[in-house]
TORKOL-4160 file (C-alpha; in steps of 0.2 Angstrom, whole numbers, padded with zeros to 4 digits, m for minus):
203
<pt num="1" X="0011" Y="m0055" Z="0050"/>
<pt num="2" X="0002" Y="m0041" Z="0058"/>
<pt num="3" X="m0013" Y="m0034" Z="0047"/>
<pt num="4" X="m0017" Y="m0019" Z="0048"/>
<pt num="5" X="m0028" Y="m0006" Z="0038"/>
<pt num="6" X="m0039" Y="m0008" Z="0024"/>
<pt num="7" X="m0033" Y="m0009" Z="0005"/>
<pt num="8" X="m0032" Y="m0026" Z="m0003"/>
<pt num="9" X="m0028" Y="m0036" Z="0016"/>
<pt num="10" X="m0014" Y="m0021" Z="0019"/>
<pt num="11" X="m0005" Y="m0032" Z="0031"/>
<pt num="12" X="0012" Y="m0027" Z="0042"/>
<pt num="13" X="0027" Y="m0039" Z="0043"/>
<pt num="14" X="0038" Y="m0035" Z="0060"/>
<pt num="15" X="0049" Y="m0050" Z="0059"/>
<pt num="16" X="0057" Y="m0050" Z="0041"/>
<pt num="17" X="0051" Y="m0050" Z="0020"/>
<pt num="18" X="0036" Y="m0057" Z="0014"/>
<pt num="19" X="0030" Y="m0059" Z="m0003"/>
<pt num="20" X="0014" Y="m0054" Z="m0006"/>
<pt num="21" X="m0001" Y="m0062" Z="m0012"/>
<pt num="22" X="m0008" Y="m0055" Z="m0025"/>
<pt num="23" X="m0020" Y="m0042" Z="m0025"/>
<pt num="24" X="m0012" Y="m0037" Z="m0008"/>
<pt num="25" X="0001" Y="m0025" Z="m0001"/>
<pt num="26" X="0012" Y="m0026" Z="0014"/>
<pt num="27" X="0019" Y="m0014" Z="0021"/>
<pt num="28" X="0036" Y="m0020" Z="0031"/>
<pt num="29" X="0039" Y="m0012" Z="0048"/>
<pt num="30" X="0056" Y="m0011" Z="0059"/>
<pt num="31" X="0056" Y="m0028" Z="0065"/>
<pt num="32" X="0054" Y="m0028" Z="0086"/>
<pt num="33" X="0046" Y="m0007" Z="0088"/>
<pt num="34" X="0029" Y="m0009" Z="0097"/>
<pt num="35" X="0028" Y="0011" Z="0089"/>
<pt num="36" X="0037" Y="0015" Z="0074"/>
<pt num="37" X="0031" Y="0032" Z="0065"/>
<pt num="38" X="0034" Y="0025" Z="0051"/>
<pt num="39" X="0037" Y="0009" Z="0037"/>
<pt num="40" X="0056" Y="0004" Z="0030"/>
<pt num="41" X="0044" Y="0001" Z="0014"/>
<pt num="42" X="0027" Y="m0007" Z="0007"/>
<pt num="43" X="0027" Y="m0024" Z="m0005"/>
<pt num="44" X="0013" Y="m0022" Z="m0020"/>
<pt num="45" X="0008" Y="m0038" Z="m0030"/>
<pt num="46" X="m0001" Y="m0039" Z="m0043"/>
<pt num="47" X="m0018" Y="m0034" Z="m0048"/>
<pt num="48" X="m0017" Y="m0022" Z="m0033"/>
<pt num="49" X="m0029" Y="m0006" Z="m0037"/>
<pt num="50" X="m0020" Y="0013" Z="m0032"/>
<pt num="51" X="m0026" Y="0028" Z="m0030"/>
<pt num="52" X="m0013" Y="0042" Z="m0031"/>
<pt num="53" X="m0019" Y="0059" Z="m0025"/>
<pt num="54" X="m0010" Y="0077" Z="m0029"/>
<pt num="55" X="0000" Y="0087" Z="m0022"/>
<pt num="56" X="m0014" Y="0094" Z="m0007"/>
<pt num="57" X="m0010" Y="0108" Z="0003"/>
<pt num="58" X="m0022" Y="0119" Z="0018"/>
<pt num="59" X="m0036" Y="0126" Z="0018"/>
<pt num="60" X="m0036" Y="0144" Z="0018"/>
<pt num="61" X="m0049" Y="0144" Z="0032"/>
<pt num="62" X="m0043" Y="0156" Z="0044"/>
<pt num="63" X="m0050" Y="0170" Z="0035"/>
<pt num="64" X="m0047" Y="0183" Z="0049"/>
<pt num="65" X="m0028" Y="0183" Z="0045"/>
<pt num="66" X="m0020" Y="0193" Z="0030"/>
<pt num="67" X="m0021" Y="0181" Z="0011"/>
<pt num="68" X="m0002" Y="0174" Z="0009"/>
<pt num="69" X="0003" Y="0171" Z="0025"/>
<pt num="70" X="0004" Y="0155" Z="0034"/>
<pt num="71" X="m0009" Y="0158" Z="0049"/>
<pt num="72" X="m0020" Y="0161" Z="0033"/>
<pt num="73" X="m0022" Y="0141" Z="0032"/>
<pt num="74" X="m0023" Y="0138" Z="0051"/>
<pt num="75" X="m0041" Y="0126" Z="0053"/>
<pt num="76" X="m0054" Y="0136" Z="0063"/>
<pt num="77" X="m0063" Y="0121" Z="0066"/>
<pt num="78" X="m0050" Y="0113" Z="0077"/>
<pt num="79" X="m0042" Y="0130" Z="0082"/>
<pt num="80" X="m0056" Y="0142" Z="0083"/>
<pt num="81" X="m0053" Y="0162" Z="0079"/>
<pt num="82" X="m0038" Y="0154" Z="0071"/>
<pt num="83" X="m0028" Y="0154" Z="0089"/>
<pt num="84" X="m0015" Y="0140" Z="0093"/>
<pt num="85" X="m0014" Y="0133" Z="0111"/>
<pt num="86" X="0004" Y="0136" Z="0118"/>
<pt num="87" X="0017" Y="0126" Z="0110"/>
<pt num="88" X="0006" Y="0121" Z="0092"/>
<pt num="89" X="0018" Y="0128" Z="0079"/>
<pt num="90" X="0011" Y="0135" Z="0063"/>
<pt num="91" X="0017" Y="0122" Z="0052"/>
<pt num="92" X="0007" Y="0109" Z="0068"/>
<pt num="93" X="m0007" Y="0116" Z="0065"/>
<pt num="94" X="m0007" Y="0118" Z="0043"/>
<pt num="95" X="m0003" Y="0102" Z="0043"/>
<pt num="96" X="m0017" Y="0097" Z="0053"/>
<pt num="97" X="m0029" Y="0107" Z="0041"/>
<pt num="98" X="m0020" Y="0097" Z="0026"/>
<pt num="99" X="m0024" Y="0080" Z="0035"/>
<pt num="100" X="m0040" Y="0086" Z="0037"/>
<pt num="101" X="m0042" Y="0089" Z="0019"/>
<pt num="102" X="m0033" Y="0072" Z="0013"/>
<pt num="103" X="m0046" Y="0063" Z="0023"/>
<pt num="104" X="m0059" Y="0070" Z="0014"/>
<pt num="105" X="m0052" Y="0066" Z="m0003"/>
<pt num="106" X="m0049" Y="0050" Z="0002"/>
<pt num="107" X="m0066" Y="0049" Z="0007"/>
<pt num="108" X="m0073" Y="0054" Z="m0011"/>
<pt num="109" X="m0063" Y="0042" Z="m0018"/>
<pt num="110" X="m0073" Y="0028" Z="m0003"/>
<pt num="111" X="m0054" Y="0026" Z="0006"/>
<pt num="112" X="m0050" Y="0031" Z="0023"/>
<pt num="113" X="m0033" Y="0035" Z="0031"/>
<pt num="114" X="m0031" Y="0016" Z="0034"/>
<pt num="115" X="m0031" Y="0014" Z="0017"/>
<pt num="116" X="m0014" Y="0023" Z="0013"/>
<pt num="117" X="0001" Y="0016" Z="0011"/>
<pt num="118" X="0015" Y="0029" Z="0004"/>
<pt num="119" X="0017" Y="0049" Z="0007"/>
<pt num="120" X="0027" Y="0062" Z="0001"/>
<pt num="121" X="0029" Y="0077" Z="0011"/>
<pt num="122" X="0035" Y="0093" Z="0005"/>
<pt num="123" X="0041" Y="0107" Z="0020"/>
<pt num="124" X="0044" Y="0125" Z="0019"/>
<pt num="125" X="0053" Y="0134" Z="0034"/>
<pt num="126" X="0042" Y="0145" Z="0042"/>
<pt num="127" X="0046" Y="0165" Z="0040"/>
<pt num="128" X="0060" Y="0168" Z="0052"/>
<pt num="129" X="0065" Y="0152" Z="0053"/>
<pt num="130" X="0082" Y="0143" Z="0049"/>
<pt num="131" X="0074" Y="0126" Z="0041"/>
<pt num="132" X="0056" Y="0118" Z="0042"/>
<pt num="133" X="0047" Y="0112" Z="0056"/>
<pt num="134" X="0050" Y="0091" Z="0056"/>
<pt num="135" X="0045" Y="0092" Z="0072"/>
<pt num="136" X="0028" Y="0099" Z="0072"/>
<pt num="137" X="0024" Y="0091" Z="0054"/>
<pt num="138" X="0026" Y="0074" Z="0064"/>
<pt num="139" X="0016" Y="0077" Z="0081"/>
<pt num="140" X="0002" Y="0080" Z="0066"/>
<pt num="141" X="0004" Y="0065" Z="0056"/>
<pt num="142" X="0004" Y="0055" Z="0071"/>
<pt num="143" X="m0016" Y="0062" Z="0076"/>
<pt num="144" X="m0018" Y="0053" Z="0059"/>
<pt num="145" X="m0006" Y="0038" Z="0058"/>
<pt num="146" X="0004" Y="0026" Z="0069"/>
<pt num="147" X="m0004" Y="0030" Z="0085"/>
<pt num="148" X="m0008" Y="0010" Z="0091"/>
<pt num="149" X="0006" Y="m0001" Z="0097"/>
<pt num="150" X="0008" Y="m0014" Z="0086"/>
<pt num="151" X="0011" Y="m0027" Z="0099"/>
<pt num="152" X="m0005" Y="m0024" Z="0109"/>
<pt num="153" X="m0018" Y="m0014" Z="0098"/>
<pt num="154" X="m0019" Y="0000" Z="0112"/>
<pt num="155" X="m0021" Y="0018" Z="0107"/>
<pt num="156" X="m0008" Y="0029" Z="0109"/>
<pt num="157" X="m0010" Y="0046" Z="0114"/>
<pt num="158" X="m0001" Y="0062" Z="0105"/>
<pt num="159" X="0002" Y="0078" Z="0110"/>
<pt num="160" X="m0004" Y="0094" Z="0103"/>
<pt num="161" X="0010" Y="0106" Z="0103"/>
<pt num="162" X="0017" Y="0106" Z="0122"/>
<pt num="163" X="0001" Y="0102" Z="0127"/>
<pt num="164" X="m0001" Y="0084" Z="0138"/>
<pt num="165" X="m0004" Y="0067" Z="0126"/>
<pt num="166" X="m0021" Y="0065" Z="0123"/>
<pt num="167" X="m0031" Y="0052" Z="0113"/>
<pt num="168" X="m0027" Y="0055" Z="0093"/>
<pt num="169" X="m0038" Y="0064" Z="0082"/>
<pt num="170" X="m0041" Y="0048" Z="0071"/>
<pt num="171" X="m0035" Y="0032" Z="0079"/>
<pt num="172" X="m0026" Y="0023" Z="0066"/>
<pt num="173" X="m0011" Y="0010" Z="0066"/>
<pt num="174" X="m0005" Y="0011" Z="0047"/>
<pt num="175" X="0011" Y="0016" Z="0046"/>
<pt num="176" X="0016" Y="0022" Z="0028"/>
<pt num="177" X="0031" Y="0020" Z="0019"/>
<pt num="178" X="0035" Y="0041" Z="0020"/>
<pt num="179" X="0046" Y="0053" Z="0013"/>
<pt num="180" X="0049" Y="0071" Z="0019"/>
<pt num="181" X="0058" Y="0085" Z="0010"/>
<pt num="182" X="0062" Y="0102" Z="0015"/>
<pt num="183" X="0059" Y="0115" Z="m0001"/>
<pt num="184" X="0064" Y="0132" Z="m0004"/>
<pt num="185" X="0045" Y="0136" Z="m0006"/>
<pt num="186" X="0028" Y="0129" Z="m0012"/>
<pt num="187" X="0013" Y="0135" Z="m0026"/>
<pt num="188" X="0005" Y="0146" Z="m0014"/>
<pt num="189" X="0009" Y="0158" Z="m0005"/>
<pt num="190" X="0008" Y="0154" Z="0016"/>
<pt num="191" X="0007" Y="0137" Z="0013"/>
<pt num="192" X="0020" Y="0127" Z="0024"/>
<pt num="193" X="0016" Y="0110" Z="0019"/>
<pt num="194" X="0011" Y="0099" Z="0003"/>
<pt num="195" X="0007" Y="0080" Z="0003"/>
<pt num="196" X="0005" Y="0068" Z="m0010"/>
<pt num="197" X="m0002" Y="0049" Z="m0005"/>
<pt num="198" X="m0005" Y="0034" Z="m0014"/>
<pt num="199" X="m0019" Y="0022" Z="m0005"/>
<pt num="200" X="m0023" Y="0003" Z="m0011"/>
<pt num="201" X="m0043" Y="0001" Z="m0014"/>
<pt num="202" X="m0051" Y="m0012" Z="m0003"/>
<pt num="203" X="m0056" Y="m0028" Z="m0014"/>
């Protein structure tokens, strides 16, 4: 068993099922991947204490582009004036902003990134486009998430759009059991993404 993150001992399992013990989850990744992006699933026993948060979407924080549009939520803390390097795509860089945002209320709720152990991802195409953008939602998540190999521990570094890899926003070897779903559109206007996670308390 490979343990990894926080929650109640969140543990990893590469090399087949595991029951767990309880006040645990494990979360059971593809058996023989030193960097799999995601889980095949998470185990919960019992007495094992979730937090689910709600649909979270971006920020509107670029406030120099128009209300409703989708460079609206671009985050001007990590692209200032609300412009994007060559290569970071729109939906890149709100889901970024909603990361950003999940962290936080994680953070009220005294979890971490580490600590979550299921996602829901909801996509909308960007205007123009002919479906969502799966490939810029996932050089995001994994700023976030599953950027260690899980043989050696080492860091794994990720690209920004079509930028060279570089060391991960937050270093972080959970992997999460994950859904993503392409929608004809989301609650507010601009927005591109919406995530929902559920994160086991530590003991």
């Amino acid at each position: 068993m490979l343990v990894a993150g926080g929650g109640f001992t969140a543990g990893a399992v590469a090399d087949g099922p595991s029951i767990p013990k309880s006040r645990t989850a494990v979360t059971i990744l593809p058996a023989g991947q030193a960097n799999p992006s995601i889980a095949n699933g998470v185990a919960f026993a019992k007495n094992v204490a979730l937090y689910n948060s709600s649909g979270i979407g971006p920020s509107g924080l670029n406030t120099a582009a128009p209300a409703g549009t989708p460079e609206r939520y671009i985050d001007t803390a990590i692209f200032p004036g609300g412009v994007l390097p060559q290569g970071v795509t729109v939906t890149e860089a709100q889901a970024i902003n909603n990361l950003r945002r999940i962290g936080e209320n994680l953070s009220a709720m005294g979890l971490t990134f580490k600590d979550v152990v299921t996602m829901r991802v909801f996509l909308d195409a960007p205007p123009g486009a002919a479906r969502a953008d799966y490939a810029g939602w996932n050089r995001a998540y994994r700023q976030y998430f599953a950027n260690t190999n899980v043989l050696t521990g080492a860091t794994i570094n990720v690209p920004l759009g079509t930028a060279p890899a570089a060391p991960p926003f937050f270093v972080n070897p959970t992997r999460v059991s994950r859904s993503t779903l392409e929608v004809a559109s989301l609650a507010v206007e601009g927005w591109l993404i919406e995530i929902e996670v559920d994160a086991v308390y530590p003991r």
